[in-house]
C-alpha positions in Angstrom: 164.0 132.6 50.5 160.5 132.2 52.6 159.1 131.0 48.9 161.8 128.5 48.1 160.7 126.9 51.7 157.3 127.3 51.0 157.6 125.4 47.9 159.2 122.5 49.3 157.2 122.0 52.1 153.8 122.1 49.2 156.2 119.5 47.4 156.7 117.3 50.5 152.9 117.5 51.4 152.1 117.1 47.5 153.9 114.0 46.7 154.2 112.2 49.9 151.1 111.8 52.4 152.6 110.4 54.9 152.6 112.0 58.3 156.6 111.2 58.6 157.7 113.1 55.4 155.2 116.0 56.3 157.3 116.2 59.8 160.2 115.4 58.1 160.0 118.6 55.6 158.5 120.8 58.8 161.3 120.4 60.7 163.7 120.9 57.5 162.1 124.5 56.8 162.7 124.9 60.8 166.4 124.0 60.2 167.1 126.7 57.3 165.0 129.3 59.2 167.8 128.7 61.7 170.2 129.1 59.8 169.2 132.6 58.1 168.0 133.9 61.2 171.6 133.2 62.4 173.0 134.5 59.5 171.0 137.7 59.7 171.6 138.4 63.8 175.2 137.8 62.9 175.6 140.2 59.5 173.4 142.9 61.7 176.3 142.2 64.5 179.3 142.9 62.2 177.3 146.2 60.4 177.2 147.6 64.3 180.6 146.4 65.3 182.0 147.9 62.1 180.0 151.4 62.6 181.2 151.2 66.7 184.8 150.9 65.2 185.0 153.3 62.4 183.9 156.1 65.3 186.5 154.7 67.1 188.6 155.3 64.8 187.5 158.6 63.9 187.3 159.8 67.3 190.9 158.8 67.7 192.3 160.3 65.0 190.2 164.0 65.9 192.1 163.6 68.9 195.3 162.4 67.4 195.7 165.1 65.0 194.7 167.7 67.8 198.0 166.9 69.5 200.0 166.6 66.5 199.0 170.3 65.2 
């Protein structure tokens, strides 16, 4: 993704001198790297959650099944 951003802020500084559209495509890139830093904090929460829960689970069936038997 860091290329695709890359690339458009080249284009922006390219095609269109003016110190408005140079700002205008820095603070776009700033925008998506928002968004995918978001994206990424919140995948990384779920991956832990999910772990912290399947041991739940686990746990709670090792002691389930230690009553049961």
């Amino acid at each position: 993704m860091p290329n695709m951003l890359n690339t458009a802020a080249g284009s922006a500084i390219l095609y269109n001198t003016e110190p408005f559209a140079i700002t205008s495509a820095a603070k776009n890139i700033d925008f998506f790297e928002d968004i995918f830093t978001s994206a990424s904090l919140l995948l990384t929460d779920l991956r832990k959650s999910s772990f912290a829960l399947s041991r739940r689970s686990l746990a709670s069936s090792t002691i389930f099944n230690q009553y049961i038997i």
